[in-house]
DORO-312753 format. One record per residue (C-alpha): chain; residue number from 1; residue in one letter; y negated, z negated, x. Coordinates in steps of 0.001 Angstrom, whole numbers. Layout:
+---+-----+---+---------+---------+---------+
| c |   k | r |      py |      pz |      px |
+---+-----+---+---------+---------+---------+
| A | NUM | a |       Y |       Z |       X |
...
+---+-----+---+---------+---------+---------+
//
This chain:
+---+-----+---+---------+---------+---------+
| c |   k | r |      py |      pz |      px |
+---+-----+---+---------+---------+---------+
| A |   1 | x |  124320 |   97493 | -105165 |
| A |   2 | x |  126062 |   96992 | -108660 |
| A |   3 | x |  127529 |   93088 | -108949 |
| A |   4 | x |  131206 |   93306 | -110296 |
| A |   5 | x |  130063 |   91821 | -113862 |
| A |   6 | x |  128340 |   95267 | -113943 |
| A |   7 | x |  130224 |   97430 | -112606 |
| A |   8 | x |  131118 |  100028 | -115094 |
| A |   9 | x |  135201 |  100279 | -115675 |
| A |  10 | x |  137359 |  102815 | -114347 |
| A |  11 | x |  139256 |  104922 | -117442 |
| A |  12 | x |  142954 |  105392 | -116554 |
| A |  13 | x |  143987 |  109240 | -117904 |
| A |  14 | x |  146847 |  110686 | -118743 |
| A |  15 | x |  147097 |  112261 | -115594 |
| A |  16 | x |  146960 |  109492 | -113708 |
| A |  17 | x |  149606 |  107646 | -115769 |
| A |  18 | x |  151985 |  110701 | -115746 |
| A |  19 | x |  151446 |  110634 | -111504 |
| A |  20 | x |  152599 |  107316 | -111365 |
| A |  21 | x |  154870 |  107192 | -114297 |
| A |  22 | x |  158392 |  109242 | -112504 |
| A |  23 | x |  158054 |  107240 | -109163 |
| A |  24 | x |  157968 |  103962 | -111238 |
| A |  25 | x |  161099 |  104607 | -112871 |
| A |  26 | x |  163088 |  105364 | -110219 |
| A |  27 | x |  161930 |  102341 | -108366 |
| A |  28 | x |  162895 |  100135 | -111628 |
| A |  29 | x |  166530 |  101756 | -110867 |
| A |  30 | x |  166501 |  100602 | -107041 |
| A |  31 | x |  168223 |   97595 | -108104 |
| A |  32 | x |  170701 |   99175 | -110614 |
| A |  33 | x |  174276 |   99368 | -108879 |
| A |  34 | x |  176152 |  102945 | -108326 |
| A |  35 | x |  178368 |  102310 | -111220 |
| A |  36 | x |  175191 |  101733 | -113135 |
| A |  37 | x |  173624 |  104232 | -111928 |
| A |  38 | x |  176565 |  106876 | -112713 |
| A |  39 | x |  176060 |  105571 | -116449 |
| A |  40 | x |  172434 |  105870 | -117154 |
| A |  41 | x |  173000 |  109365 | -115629 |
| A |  42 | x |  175843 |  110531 | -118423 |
| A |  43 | x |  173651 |  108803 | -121016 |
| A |  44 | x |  170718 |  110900 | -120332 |
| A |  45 | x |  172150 |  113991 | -120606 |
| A |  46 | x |  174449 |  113017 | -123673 |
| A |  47 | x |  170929 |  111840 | -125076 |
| A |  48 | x |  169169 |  114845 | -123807 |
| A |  49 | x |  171699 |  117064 | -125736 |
| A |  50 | x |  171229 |  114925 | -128952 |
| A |  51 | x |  167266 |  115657 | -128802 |
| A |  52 | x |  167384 |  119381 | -128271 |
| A |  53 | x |  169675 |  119505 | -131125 |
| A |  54 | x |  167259 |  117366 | -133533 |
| A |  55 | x |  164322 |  119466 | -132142 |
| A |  56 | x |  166131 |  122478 | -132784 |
| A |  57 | x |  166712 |  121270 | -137132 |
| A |  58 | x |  163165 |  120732 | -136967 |
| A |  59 | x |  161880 |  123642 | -135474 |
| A |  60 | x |  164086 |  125730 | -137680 |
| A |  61 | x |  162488 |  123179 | -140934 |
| A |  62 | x |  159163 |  124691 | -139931 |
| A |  63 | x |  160021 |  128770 | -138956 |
| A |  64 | x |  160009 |  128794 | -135223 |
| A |  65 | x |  162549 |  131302 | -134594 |
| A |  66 | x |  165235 |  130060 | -132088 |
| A |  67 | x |  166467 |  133351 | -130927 |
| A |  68 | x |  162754 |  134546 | -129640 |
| A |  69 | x |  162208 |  130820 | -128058 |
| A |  70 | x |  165572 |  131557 | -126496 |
| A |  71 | x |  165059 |  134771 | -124995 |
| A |  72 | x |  161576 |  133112 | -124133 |
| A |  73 | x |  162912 |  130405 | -121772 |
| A |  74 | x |  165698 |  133182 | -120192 |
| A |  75 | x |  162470 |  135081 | -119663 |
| A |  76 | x |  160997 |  131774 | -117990 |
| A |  77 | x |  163726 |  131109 | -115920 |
| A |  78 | x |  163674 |  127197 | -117267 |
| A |  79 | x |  166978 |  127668 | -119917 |
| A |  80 | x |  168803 |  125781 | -117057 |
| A |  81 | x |  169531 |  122154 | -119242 |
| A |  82 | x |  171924 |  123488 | -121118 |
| A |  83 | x |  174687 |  123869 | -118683 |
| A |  84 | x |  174001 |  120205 | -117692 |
| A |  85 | x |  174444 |  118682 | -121197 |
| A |  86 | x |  177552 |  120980 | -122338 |
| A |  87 | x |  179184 |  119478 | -119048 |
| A |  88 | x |  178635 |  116041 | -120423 |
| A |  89 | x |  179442 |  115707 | -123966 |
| A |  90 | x |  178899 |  112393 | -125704 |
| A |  91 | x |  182602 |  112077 | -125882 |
| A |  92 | x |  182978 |  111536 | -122126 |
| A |  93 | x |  180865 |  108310 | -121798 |
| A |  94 | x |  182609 |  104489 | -122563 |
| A |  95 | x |  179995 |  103564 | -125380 |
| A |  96 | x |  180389 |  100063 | -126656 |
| A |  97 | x |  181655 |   99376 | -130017 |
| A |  98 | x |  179592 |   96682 | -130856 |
| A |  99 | x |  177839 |   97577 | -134139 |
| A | 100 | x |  174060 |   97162 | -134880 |
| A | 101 | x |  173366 |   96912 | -138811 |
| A | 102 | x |  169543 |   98624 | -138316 |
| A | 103 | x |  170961 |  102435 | -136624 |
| A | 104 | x |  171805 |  105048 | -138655 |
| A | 105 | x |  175868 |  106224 | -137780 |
| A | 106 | x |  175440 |  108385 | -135420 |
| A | 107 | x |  173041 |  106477 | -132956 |
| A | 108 | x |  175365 |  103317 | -133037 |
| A | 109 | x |  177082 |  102835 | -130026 |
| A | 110 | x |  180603 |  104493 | -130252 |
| A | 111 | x |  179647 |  106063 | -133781 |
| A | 112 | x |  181565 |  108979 | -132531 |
| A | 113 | x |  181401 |  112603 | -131459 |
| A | 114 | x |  178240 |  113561 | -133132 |
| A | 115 | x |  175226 |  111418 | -131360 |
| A | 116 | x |  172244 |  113178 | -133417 |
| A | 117 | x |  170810 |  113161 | -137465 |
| A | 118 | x |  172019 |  116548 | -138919 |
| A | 119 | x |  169911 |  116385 | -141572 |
| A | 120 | x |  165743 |  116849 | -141161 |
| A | 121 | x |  164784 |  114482 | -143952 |
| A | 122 | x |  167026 |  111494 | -142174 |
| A | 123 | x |  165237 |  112603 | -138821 |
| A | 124 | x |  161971 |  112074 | -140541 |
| A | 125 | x |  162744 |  108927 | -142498 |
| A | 126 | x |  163993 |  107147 | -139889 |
| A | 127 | x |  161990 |  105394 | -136239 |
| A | 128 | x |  164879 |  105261 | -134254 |
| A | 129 | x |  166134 |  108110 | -132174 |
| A | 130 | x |  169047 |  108979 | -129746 |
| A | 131 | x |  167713 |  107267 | -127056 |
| A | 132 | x |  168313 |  103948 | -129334 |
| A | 133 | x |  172337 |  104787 | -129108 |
| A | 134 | x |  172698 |  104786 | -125051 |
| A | 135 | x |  171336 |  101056 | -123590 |
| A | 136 | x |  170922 |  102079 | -120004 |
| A | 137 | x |  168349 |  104717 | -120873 |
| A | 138 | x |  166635 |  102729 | -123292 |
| A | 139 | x |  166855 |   99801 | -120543 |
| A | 140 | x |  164721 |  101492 | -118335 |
| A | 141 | x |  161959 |  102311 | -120576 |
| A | 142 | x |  161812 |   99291 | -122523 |
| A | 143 | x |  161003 |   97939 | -118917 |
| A | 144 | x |  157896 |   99904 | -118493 |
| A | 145 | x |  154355 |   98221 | -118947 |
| A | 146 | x |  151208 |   99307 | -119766 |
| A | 147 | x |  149567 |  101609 | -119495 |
| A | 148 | x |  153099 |  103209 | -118506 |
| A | 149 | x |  154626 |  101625 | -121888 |
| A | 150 | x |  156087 |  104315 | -124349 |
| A | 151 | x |  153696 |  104464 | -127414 |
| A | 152 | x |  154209 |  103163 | -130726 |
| A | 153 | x |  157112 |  104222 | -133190 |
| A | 154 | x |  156136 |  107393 | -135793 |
| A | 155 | x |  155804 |  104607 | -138680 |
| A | 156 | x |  153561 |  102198 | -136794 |
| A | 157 | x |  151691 |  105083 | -134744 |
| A | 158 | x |  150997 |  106970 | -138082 |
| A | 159 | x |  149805 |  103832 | -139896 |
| A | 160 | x |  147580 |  103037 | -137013 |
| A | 161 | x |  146012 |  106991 | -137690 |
| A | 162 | x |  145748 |  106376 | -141155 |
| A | 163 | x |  143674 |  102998 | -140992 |
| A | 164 | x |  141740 |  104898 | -137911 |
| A | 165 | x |  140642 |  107862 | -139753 |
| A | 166 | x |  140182 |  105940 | -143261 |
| A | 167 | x |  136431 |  105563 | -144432 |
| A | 168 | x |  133884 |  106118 | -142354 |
| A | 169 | x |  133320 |  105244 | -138884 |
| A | 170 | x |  131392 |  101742 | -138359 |
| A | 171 | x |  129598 |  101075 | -135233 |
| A | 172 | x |  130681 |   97931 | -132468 |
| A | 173 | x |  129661 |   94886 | -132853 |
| A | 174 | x |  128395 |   93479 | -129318 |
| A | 175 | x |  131925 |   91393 | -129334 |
| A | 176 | x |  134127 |   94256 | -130287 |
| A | 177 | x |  132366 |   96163 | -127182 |
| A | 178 | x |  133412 |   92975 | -124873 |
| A | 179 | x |  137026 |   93142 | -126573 |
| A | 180 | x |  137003 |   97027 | -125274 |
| A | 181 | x |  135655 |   96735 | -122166 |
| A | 182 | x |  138040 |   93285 | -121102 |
| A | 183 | x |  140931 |   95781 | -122429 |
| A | 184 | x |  140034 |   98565 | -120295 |
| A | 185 | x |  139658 |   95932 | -117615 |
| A | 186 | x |  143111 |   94696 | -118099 |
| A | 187 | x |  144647 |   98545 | -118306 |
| A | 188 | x |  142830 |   98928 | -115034 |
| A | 189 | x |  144335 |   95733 | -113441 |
| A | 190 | x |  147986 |   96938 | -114913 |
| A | 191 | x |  147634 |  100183 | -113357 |
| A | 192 | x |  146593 |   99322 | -110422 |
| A | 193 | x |  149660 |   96632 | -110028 |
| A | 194 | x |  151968 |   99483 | -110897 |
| A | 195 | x |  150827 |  101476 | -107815 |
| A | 196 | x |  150436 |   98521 | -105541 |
| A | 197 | x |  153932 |   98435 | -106127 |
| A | 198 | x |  155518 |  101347 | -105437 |
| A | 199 | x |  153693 |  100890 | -101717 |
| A | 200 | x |  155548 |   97842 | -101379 |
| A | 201 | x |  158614 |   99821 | -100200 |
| A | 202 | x |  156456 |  100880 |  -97130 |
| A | 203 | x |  155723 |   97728 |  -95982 |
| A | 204 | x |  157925 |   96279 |  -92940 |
| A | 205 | x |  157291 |   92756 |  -94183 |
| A | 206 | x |  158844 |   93535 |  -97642 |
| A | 207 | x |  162011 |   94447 |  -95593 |
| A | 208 | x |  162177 |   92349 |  -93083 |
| A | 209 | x |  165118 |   89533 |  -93358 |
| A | 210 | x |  164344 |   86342 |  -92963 |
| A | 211 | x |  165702 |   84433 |  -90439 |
| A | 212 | x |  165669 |   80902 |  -92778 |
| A | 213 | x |  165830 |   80091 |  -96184 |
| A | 214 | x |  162699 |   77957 |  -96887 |
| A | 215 | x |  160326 |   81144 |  -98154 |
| A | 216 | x |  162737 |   82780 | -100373 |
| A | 217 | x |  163734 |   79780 | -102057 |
| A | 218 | x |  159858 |   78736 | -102423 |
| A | 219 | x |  159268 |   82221 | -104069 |
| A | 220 | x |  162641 |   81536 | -106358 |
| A | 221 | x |  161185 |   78065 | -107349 |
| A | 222 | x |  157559 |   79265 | -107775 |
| A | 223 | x |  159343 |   82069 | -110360 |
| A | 224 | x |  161964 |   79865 | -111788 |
| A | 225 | x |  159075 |   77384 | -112294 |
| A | 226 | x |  157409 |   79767 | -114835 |
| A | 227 | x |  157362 |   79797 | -118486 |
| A | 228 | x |  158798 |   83262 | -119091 |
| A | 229 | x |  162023 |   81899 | -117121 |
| A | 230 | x |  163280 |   79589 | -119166 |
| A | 231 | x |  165932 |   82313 | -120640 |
| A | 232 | x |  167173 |   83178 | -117285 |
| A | 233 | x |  167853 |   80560 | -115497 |
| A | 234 | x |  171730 |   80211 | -116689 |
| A | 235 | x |  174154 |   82585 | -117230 |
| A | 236 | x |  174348 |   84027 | -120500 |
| A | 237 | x |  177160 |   82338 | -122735 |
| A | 238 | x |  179209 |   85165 | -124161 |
| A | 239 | x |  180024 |   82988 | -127455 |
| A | 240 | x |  176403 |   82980 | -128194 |
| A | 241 | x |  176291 |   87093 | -127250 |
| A | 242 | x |  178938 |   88330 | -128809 |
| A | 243 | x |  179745 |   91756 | -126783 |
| A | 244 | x |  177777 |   90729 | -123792 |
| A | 245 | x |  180647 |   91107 | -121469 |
| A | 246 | x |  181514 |   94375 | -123010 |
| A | 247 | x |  177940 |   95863 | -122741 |
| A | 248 | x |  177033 |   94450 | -119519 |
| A | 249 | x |  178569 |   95525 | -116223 |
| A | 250 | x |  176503 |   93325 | -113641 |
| A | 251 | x |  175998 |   90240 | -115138 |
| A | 252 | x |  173169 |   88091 | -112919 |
| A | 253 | x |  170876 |   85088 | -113455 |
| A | 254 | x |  168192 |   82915 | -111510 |
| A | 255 | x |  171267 |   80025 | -110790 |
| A | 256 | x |  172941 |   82786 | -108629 |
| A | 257 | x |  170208 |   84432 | -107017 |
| A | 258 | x |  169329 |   80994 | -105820 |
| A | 259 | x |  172995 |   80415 | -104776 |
| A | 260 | x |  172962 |   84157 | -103457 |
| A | 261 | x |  169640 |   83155 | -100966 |
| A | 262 | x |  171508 |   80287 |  -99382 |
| A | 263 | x |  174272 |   81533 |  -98866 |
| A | 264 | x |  172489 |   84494 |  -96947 |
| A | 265 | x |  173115 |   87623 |  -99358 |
| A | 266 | x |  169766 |   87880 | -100229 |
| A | 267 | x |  167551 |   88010 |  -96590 |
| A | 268 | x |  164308 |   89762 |  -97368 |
| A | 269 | x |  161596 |   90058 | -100587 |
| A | 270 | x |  162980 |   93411 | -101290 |
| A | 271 | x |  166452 |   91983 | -102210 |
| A | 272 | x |  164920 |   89054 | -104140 |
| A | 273 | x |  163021 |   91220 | -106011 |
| A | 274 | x |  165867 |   94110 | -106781 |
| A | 275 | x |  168020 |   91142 | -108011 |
| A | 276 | x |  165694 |   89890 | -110290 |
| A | 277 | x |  165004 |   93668 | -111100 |
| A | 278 | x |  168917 |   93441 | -112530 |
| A | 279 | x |  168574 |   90924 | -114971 |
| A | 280 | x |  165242 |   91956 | -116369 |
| A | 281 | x |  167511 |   95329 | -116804 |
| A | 282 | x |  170544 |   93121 | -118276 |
| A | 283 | x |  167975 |   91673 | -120720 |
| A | 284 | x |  166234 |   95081 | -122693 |
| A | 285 | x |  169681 |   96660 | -122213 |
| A | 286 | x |  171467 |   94148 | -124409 |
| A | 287 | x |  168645 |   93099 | -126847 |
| A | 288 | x |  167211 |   96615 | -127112 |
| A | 289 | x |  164023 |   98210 | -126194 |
| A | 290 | x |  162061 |   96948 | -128967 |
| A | 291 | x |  163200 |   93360 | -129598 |
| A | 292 | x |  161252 |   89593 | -128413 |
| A | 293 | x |  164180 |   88539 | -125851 |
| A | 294 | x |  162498 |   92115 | -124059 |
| A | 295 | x |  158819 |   91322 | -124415 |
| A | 296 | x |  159589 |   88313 | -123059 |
| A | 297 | x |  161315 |   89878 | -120385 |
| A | 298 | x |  158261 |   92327 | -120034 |
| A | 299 | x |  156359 |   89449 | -119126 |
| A | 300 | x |  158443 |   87776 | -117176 |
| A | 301 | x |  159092 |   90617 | -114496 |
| A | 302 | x |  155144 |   90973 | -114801 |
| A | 303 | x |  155217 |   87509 | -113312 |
| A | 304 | x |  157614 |   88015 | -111123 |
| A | 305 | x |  156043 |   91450 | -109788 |
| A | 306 | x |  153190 |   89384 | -109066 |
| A | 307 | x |  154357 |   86382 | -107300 |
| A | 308 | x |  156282 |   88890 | -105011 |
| A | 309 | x |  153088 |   91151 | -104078 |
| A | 310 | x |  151150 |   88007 | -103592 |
| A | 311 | x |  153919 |   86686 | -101204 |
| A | 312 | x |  154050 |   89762 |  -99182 |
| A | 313 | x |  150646 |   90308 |  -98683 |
| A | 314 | x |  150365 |   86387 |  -97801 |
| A | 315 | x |  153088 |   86781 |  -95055 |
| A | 316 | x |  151510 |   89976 |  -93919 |
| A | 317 | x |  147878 |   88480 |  -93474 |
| A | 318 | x |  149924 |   85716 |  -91841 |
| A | 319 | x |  151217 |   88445 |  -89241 |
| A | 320 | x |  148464 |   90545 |  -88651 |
| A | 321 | x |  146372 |   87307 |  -87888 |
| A | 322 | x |  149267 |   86147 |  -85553 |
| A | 323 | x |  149463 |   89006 |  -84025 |
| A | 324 | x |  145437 |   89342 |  -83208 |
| A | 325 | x |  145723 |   85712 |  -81992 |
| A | 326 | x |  148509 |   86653 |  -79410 |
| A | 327 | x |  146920 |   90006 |  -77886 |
| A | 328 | x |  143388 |   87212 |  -77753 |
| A | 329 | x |  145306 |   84752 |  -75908 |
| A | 330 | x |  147233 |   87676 |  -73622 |
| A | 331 | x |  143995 |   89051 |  -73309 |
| A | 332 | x |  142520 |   85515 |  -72061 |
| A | 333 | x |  145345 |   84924 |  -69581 |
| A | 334 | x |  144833 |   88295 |  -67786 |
| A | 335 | x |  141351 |   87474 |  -67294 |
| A | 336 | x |  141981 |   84121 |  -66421 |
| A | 337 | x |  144608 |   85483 |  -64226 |
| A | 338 | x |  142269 |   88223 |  -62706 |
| A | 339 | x |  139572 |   85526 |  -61668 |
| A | 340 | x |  141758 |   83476 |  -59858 |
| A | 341 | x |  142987 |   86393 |  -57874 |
| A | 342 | x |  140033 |   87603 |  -57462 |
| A | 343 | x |  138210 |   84375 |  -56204 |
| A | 344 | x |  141747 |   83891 |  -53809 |
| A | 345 | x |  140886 |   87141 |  -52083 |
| A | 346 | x |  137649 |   86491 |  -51535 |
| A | 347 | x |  138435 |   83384 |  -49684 |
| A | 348 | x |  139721 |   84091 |  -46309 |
| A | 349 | x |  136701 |   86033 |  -45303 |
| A | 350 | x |  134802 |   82982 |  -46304 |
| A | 351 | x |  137551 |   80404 |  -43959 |
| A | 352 | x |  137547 |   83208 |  -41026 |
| A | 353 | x |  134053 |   83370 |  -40860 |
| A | 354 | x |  133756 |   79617 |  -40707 |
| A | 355 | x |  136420 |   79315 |  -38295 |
| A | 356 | x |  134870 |   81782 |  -35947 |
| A | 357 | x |  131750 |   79877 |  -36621 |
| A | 358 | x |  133466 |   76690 |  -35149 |
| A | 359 | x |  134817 |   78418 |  -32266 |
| A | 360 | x |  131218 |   79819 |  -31085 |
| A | 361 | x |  129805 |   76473 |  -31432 |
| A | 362 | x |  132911 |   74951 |  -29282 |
| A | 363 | x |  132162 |   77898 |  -26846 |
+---+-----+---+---------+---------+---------+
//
């Protein structure tokens, strides 16, 4: 048998990560109220719009004829988007007006009708996209982790090509082989967090409400505790955030989920952790997809995610054990119970007989 220090590692493929990928994000939105909800869902087709629009200026850059594809996908039967997205122009959603100095115009919040680049060499000179205009969308996937994390902007991805395919190829050293193989290690570990997760909805412990508060507030301290934290742990001061309030609809921190557990609004793991899902989605929607307040908060639901599968499968271990040592002491009482009755029966014959016994020897 192969020890675990030589155990060769398990790739994660594309396939696997696009299985798991759709599933994951709409358990990241389980925590998201309606109203939020109703917003990331006008966003995504305003933003859905803006890319077929760009993709169309490019296609056209490069000859792909737009009638044939068009006729194409009436052919296919898939031409259905576009009577979602005409319903919900960009001039129906409440954008925010608060500027930000890096976007080109028309993927600034509010920057008016037109949400895309009309021009191919701006779409080409530039890393930001649509997507960078509407926060709720970008919310969600600046959330994701790897291996499910978006890859790298067109700058940074094509510098990383260049440097790749520069000079000629150089063989591992034994430490840059370790490097790898702890990497693909950690991917592994990742991935397989991400789909221990989406089977926590399944579990009956995740659900159940507690009956105290002692386990939920040792889970809040245990995460409040952590270093990642620190940033959450107070409200955010809207003097310091200018536009906070504006932006963000559901304002939440770790000071009122702890108030929120004691006074009994939060009963179970699963609304701990959907609570704590909300501010991680407060935090990437405000500072953007790509800035350090949302690493940080990458990490910080990472730690969070695993505090809360580690307390759940604690407390079901706890049950399952519990509930093994009640059907072995059940079990011991019936036969205890049985042997009793059984030597009871069999005593009468036993005091007859010796009775009758006396009787003949009286006689």
């Amino acid at each position: 048998t192969m020890s675990s220090s030589t155990q060769p590692t398990t790739i994660i493929t594309e396939e696997a990560i696009k299985t798991v990928l759709p599933p994951t994000l709409y358990r990241l939105t389980e925590a998201l109220p309606k109203t939020e909800l109703d917003v990331i869902i006008r966003e995504a087709r305003a933003c859905e719009d803006a890319l077929e629009k760009e993709i169309e200026l490019l296609e056209r850059e490069i000859g792909i004829d737009q009638q044939s594809k068009k006729r194409k996908l009436n052919d296919d039967g898939n031409d259905n988007n576009t009577a979602i997205s005409n319903n919900n122009s960009p001039e129906q959603l409440l954008e925010p007006s608060i500027a930000i100095p890096l976007l080109p115009t028309p993927y600034q919040p509010g920057g008016g009708a037109i949400n895309y680049l009309e021009d191919v060499q701006q779409i080409l000179g530039t890393d930001f996209s649509p997507p960078d205009r509407y926060f709720t969308v970008s919310a969600l996937l600046g959330r994701l982790r790897i291996p499910l994390k978006l890859p790298a902007t067109t700058s940074a991805a094509a510098a990383s090509a260049a440097a790749a395919s520069s000079g000629t190829t150089v063989p591992k050293s034994k430490k840059e082989e370790l490097e790898a193989e702890k990497k693909a290690k950690q991917l592994r570990l990742s991935f397989e967090k991400q789909q221990a997760l989406l089977t926590l909805d399944q579990n009956e412990i995740y659900h159940q409400e507690h009956t105290e508060t002692t386990t939920l507030l040792a889970l809040w301290k245990r995460i409040s505790s952590h270093r990642t934290s620190a940033v959450f742990r107070k409200p955010v001061n809207p003097l310091e955030a200018p536009g906070y309030q504006e932006r963000i609809l559901f304002p939440i921190d770790l000071s009122l989920i702890r108030k929120m557990i004691v006074c009994r609004m939060i009963k179970s793991y699963a609304g701990f952790h959907r609570c704590v899902g909300l501010i991680c989605h407060n935090c990437v929607k405000f500072n953007g997809r790509e800035s350090d307040y949302s690493a940080l908060t990458r990490d910080f639901e990472d730690n969070v995610d695993e505090k809360v599968l580690e307390a759940v499968r604690n407390a079901s271990a706890a049950a399952t054990a519990a509930k093994a040592a009640a059907e072995s002491s059940k079990a011991a009482v019936a036969a205890a119970t049985g042997g009793a009755g059984g030597a009871a029966a069999a005593a009468p014959p036993v005091a007859g007989a010796a009775a009758a016994a006396g009787t003949n020897g009286a006689a």
